[in-house]
C-alpha positions, 0 to 999 in steps of 0.5 A: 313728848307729844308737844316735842315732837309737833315742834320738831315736826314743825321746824322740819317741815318749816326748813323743808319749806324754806329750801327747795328740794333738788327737783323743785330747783330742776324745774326751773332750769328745765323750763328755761331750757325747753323754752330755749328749745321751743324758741330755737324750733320757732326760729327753724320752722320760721326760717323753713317757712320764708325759704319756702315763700321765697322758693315758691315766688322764684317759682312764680317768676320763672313759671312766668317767664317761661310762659312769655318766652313761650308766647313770644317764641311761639311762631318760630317755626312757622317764621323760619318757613316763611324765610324760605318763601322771602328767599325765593322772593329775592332769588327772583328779584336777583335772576330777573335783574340779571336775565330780563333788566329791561322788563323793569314792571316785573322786577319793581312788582318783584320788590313791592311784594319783597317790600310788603312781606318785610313789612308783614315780618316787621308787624311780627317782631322779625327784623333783618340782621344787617350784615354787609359791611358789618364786622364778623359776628358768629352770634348773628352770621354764619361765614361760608367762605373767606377771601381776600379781596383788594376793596376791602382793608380791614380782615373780619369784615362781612363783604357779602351776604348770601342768605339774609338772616331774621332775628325774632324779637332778641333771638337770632331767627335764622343767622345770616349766611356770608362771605368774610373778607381774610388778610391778604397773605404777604408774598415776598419776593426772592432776588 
């Protein structure tokens, strides 16, 4: 009996070993799914990672340019003050003109020193909008008054400047201040 129930014993524990018993084939499926886990959270953290390098070189770049326009721009204010004197500058150029055109060594010295403090904002990235004659732009000019004129055909045009403007490198500065030409109304004539 003792030989019988070895063998029995036997060939139980021989099946037992020959078929997986349900948490041995769980084990496998379990692995397979917490690698595919484990593989979607790689893929995550991966994807968060490169967001966030990306993030942080746009951050750079605008960081940077932020810094350039506050280089470039800097001297605004100080450039606007500046305008003031140009003005008084060519007011005095205007009025000597009109009142003392005989006296030609002040107006010429007048405009030497116009000519120099040009050339002085040229060296610091300012440059005169051209304005007279130019088509109405309201980026660069400010209309004052329009009127109509008999020289001037085309309506939208600039037919004077009264204030110079500036622009400093690609942003206007001060616009120019003028007088835009408007189309002349139609008078019909009743008979």
């Amino acid at each position: 009996m003792d030989n019988d129930e070895s063998i029995t014993n036997t060939e139980t524990a021989g099946a037992e070993g020959a078929q997986p018993t349900p948490a041995e084939t769980e084990a496998p499926c379990d692995l397979s799914q917490e690698i595919q886990s484990l593989e979607a959270q790689l893929d995550e953290m991966k994807d968060k990672y490169l967001r966030s390098l990306a993030e942080m070189e746009n951050l750079k770049k605008r960081l940077h340019r932020e810094r350039d326009n506050i280089v470039k721009y800097s001297t605004e204010s100080l450039l606007k003050d500046f305008l003031r004197i140009f003005d008084a500058i060519e007011k005095s150029i205007q009025m000597a003109v009109e009142l003392h055109p005989e006296d030609s060594k002040f107006i010429d010295g007048n405009r030497m020193v116009e000519k120099l403090f040009l050339e002085t904002l040229k060296r610091h990235n300012v440059e005169p909008i051209e304005a007279k004659g130019m088509p109405f732009d309201p980026q660069y000019h400010e209309a004052m008054l329009h009127v109509e004129r008999d020289d001037v055909l085309i309506p939208g045009l600039v037919v004077d400047e009264l204030e110079k403007g500036f622009m400093l490198h690609d942003r206007v500065l001060r616009p120019s201040r003028v007088t835009v030409s408007k189309a002349k109304e139609k008078t019909t004539k009743e008979e």
